[in-house]
C-alpha positions as CSV (number, residue, x, y, z in Angstrom):
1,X,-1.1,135.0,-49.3
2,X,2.3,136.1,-50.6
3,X,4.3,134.1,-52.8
4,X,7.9,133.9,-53.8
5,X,7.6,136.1,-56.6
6,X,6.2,138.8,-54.1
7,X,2.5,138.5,-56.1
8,X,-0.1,138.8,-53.7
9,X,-2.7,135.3,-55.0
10,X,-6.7,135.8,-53.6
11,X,-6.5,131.6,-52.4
12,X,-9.6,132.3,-49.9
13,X,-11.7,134.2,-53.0
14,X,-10.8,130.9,-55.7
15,X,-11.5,128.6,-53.2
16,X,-14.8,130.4,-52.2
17,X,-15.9,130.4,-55.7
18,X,-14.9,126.7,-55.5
19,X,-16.9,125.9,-53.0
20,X,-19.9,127.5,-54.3
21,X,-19.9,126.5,-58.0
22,X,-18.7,123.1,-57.6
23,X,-22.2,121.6,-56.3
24,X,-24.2,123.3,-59.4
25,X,-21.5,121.4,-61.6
26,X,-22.5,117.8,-59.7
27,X,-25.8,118.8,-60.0
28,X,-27.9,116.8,-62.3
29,X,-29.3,119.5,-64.4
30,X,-25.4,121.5,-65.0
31,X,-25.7,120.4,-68.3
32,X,-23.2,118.7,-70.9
33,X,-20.9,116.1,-69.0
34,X,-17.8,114.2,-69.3
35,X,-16.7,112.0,-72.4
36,X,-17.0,108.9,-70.4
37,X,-20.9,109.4,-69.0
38,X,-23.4,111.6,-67.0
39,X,-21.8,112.3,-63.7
40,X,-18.0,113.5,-65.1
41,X,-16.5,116.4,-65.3
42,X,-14.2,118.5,-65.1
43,X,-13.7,122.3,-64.2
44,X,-10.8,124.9,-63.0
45,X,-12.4,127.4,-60.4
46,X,-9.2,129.4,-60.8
47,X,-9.4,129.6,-64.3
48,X,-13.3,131.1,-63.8
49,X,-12.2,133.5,-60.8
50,X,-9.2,134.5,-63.2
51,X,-11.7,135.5,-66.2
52,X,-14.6,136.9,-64.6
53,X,-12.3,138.6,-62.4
54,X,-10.5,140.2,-65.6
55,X,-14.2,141.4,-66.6
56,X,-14.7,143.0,-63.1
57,X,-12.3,145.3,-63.5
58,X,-14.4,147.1,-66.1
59,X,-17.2,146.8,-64.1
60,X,-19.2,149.8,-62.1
61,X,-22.1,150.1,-59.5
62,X,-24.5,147.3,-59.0
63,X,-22.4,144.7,-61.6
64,X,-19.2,145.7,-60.1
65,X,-21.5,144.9,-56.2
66,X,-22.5,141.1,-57.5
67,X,-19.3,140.5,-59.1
68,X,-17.1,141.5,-56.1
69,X,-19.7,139.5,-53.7
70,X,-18.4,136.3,-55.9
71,X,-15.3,136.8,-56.5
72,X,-14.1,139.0,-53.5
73,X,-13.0,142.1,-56.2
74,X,-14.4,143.9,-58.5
75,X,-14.2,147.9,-60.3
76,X,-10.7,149.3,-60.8
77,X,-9.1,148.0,-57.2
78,X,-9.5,144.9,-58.8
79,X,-6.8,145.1,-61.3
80,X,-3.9,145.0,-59.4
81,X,-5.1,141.9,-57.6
82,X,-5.9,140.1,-61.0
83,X,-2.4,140.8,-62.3
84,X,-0.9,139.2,-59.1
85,X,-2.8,136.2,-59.4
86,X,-2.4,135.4,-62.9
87,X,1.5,135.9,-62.3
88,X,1.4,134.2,-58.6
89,X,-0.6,130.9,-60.2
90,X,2.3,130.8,-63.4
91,X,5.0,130.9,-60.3
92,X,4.1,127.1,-60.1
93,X,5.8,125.0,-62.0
94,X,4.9,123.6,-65.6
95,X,1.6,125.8,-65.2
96,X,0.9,128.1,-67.9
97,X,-1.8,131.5,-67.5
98,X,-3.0,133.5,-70.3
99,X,-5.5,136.4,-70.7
100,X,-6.6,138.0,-74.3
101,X,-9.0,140.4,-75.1
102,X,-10.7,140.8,-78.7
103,X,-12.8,143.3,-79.8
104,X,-15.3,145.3,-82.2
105,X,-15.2,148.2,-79.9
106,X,-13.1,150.7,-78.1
107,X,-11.9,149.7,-75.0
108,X,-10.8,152.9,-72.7
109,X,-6.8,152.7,-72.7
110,X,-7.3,152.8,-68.7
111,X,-8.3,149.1,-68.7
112,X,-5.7,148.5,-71.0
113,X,-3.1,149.4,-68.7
114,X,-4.4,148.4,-65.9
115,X,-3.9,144.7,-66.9
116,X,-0.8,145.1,-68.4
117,X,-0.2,141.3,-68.8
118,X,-3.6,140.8,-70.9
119,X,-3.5,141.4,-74.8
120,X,-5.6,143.2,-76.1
121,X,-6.8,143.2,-80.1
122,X,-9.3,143.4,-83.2
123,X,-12.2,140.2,-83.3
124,X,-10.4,137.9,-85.1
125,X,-11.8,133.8,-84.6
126,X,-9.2,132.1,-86.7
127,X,-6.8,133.9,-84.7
128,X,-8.6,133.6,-81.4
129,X,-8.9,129.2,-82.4
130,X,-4.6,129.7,-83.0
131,X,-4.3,131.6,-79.4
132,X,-5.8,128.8,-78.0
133,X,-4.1,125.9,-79.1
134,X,-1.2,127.5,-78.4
135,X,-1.9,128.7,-75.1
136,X,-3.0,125.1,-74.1
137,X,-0.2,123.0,-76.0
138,X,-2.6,122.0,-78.0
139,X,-5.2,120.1,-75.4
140,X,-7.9,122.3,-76.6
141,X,-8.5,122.7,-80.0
142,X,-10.8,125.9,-80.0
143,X,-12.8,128.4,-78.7
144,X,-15.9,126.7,-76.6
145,X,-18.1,129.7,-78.0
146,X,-19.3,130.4,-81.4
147,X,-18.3,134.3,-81.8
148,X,-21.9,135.8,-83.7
149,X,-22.3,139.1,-84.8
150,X,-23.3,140.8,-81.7
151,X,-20.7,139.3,-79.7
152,X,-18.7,143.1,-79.5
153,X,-16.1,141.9,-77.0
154,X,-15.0,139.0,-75.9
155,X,-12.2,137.7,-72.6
156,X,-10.8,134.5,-73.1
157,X,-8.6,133.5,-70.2
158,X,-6.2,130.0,-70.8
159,X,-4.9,127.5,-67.9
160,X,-2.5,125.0,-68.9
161,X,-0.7,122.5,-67.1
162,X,1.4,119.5,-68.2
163,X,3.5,117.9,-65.8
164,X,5.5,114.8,-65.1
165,X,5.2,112.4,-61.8
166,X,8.4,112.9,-59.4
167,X,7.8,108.7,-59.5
168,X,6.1,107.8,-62.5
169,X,3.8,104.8,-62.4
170,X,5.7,101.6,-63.9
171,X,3.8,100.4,-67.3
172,X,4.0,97.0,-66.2
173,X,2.1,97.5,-63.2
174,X,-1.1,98.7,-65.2
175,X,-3.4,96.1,-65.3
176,X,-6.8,96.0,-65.7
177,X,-9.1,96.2,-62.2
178,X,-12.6,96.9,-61.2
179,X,-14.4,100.0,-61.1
180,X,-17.9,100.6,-59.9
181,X,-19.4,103.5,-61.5
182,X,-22.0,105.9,-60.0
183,X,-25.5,103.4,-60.7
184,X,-22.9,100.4,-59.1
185,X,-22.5,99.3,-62.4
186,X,-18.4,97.1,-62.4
187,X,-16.2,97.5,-65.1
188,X,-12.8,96.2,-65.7
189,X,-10.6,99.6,-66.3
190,X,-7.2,99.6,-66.9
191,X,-5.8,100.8,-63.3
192,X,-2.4,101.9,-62.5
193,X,-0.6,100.6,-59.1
194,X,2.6,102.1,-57.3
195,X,3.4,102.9,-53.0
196,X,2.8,106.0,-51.7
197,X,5.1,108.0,-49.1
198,X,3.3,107.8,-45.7
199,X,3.5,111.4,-45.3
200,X,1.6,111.3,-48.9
201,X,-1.8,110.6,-47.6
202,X,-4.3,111.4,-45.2
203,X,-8.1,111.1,-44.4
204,X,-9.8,114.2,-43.7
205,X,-13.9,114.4,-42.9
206,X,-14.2,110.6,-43.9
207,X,-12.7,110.7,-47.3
208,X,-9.0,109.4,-48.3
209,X,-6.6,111.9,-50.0
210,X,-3.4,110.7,-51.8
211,X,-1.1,113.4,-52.8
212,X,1.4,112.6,-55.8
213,X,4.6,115.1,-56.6
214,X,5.3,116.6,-59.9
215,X,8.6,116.2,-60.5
216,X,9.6,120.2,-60.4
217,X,11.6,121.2,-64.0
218,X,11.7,124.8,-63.7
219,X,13.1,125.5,-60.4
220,X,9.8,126.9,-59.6
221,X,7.2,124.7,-56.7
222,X,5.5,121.7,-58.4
223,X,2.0,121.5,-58.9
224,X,0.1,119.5,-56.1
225,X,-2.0,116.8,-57.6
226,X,-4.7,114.8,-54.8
227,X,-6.8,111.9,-55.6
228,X,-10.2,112.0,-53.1
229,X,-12.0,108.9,-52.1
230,X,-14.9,109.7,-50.6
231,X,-17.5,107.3,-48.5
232,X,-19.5,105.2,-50.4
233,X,-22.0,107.6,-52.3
234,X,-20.6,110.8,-51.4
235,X,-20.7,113.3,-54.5
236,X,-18.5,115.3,-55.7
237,X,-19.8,118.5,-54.4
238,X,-18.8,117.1,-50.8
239,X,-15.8,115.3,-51.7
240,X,-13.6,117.4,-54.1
241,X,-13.4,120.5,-51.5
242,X,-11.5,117.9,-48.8
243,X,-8.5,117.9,-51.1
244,X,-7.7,121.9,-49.6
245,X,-9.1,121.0,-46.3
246,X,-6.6,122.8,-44.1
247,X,-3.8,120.3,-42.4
248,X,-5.1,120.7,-39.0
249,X,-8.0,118.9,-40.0
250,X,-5.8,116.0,-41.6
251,X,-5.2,112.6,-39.7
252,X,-2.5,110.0,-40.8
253,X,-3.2,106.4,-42.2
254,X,-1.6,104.3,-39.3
255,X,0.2,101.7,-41.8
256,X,4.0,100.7,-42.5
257,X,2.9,101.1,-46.0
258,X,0.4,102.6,-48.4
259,X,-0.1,101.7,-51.8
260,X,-2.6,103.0,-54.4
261,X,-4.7,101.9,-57.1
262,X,-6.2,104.3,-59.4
263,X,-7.5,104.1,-63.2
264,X,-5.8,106.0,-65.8
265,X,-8.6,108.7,-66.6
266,X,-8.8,111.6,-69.6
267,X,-11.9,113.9,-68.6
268,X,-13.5,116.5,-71.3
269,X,-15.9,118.8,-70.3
270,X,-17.7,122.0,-71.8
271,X,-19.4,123.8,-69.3
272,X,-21.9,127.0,-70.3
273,X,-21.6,128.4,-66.8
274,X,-24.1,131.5,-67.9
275,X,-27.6,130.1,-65.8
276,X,-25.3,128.7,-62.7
277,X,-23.6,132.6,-62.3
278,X,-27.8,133.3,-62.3
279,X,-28.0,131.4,-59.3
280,X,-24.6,132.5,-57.6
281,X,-26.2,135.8,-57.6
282,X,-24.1,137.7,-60.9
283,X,-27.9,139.0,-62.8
284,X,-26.9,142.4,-63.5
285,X,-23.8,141.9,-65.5
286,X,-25.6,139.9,-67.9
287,X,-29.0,142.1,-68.1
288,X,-29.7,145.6,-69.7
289,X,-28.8,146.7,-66.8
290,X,-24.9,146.0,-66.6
291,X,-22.4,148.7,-66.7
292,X,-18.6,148.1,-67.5
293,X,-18.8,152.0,-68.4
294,X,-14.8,150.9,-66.9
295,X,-14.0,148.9,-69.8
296,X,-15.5,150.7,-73.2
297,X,-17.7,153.9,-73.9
298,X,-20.0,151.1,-75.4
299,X,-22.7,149.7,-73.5
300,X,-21.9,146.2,-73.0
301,X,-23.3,143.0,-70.9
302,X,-22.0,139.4,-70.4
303,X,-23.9,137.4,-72.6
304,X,-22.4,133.8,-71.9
305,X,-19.8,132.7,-69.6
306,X,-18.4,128.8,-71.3
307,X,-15.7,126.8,-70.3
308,X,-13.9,124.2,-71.6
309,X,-11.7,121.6,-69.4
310,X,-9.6,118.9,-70.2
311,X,-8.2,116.6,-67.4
312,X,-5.7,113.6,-68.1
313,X,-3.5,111.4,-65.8
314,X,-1.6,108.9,-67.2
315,X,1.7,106.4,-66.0
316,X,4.1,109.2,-66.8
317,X,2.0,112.7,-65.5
318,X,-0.9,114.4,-65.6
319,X,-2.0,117.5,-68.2
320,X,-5.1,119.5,-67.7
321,X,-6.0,122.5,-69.4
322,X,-9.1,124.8,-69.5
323,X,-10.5,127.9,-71.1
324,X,-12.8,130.3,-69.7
325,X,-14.8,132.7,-72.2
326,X,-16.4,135.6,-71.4
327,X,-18.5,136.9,-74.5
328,X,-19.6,140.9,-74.4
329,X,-22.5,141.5,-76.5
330,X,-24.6,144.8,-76.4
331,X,-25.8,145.3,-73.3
332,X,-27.4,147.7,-71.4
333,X,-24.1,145.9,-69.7
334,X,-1.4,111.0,-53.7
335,X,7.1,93.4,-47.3
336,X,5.7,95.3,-44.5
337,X,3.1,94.0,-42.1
338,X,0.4,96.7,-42.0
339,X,-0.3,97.5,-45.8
340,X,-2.9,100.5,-46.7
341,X,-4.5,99.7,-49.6
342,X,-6.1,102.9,-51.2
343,X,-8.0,101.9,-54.5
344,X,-10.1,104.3,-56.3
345,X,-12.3,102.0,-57.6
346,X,-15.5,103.6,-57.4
347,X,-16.2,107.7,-58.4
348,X,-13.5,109.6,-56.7
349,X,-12.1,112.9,-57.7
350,X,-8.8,114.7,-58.8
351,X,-7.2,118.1,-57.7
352,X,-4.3,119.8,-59.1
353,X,-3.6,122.4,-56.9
354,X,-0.7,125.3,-57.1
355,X,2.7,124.8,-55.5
356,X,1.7,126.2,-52.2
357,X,-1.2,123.4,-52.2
358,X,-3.7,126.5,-51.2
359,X,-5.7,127.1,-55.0
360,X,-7.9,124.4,-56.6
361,X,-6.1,125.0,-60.6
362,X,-8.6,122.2,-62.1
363,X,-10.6,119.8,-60.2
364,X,-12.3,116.7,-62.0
365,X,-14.8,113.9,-60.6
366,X,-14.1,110.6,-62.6
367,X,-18.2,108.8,-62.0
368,X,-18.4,106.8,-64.9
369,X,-16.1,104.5,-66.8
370,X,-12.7,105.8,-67.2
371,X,-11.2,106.6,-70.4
């Protein structure tokens, strides 16, 4: 799709990688979880697509085959369409995109300026820890990746959003409610109360979907942000991908009224991504066998793909932010009479989408106690 800006944005791809990574990430064995308890998390599939996407550029043959299979581009065609998409996703409003490259070795001058809105420079980690806070407003602190010696290149792409409800939630109305967790364990949370425009919320393959507007600063399109309820023990996997269900598939609430009730939740999650790319199918890009002969006359291979996501929504907005790191070591390469009520009070997930409402930015399933 085209947006405003005339930049050409890869939805389908984003939301294909979406669909695919998202049910290793709610599997038990992803690895480290939420702050609040096994089952959380949080994740942005367009900040993944947008980094490993930067990689594929430099990638050739067999790695640039596996990559493209994932992310729908890959070898130098893809540079043009990873330029548009970082500059389509910043077209949305209070969303902020980033790319940087650091290195220990050449990188041909043909990559270079074939992304012309990624920076390239020398390794640097207290400088690479700086570009980050900055880049994310100062949700994430630092690189999620220790840079080691053999580490001779590394892509570090940022996505950062901080937005304000076109309605906030009134303080008052925060009170605390119960919230079943995951085991069905009830806790009293403190949960956050307001009505919802009819036109606001929807159910779509058995789950509920509220979608709340971003009040829209920058004369740019808001950033879409929808709470799914699924059925009792759905998971995440199932549940998350019904926010960007297409509308045909929506049906409206039949009420005079909707109101919602959801709990104030701040997500954290570190993600090493490496072993679930394994099982997507990327093998050659992080074996002997990789080639991004594209990207440096030095033979190089991904050695570790981490991510690091940060998801908050509060009375006033919602922030999120995430970074993706790609490591390069040596390779061989949303008083009447019929009231909806809508309360998220057991796990349920979060999706901040772009302003056309096509791109899944950062999604987050809230399973154990919120924080």
């Amino acid at each position: 799709m085209t947006y405003g800006t005339g930049q050409v944005l890869p939805a389908a791809a984003i939301r294909g990688l979406a669909d695919r990574w998202l049910p290793l990430m709610a599997s038990p064995g992803a690895g480290p979880r939420g702050d609040a308890g096994a089952g959380d998390f949080a994740c942005s599939p367009a900040g993944l697509w947008l980094a490993l996407a930067a990689v594929a550029v430099g990638a050739r043959e067999e790695t640039a085959g596996e990559l493209r299979e994932l992310l729908g581009v890959a070898g130098e065609d893809a540079a043009g369409v990873v330029t548009g998409a970082a500059r389509a996703l910043a077209g949305t409003d209070a969303v902020a995109v980033a790319t940087r490259v650091w290195s220990r070795v050449p990188v041909y001058r043909a990559y270079r300026e074939a992304l012309p809105d990624v920076g390239f420079g020398p390794m640097d980690p207290d400088g690479i820890d700086a570009w980050v806070r900055e880049a994310t407003d100062g949700l994430i602190d630092r690189l999620p990746v220790v840079i080691t010696p053999d580490v001779l290149l590394l892509l570090v792409n940022a996505l950062a959003l901080k937005a304000r409800w076109e309605i906030p939630f009134e303080g008052a109305g925060t009170r605390d409610q119960d919230f079943t967790d995951a085991l069905g364990v009830r806790h009293r949370v403190p949960t956050m109360h307001r009505p919802v425009p009819l036109n606001c919320a929807w159910t779509v393959g058995g789950a509920s979907v509220v979608e709340l507007k971003c009040r829209a600063e920058g004369g740019r399109a808001p950033a879409r942000v929808r709470f799914v309820l699924g059925e009792p023990g759905a998971g995440a996997a199932e549940v998350l991908p019904l926010a960007w269900a297409p509308e045909g598939r929506w049906t409206g609430i039949d009420a005079e009224q909707i109101n919602m009730a959801v709990p104030r939740i701040s997500l954290r999650t570190r993600t090493d991504a490496t072993e679930q790319l394994a099982a997507l199918g990327v093998r050659w890009a992080m074996s002997e066998r990789a080639d991004f002969s594209g990207m440096s006359p030095e033979r190089l291979a991904i050695s570790q793909v981490v991510q690091e996501a940060v998801v908050r929504v509060a009375e006033e907005g919602v922030e999120a932010a995430a970074v993706t790191a790609v490591p390069m070591a040596p390779g061989g390469a949303y008083v009447p009479r019929r009231i909806e009520w809508i309360a998220f009070n057991r796990p349920f997930g979060v999706v901040v989408l772009d302003g056309v409402g096509e791109v899944p930015l950062f999604t987050a399933w809230q399973a154990g106690v919120p924080g």
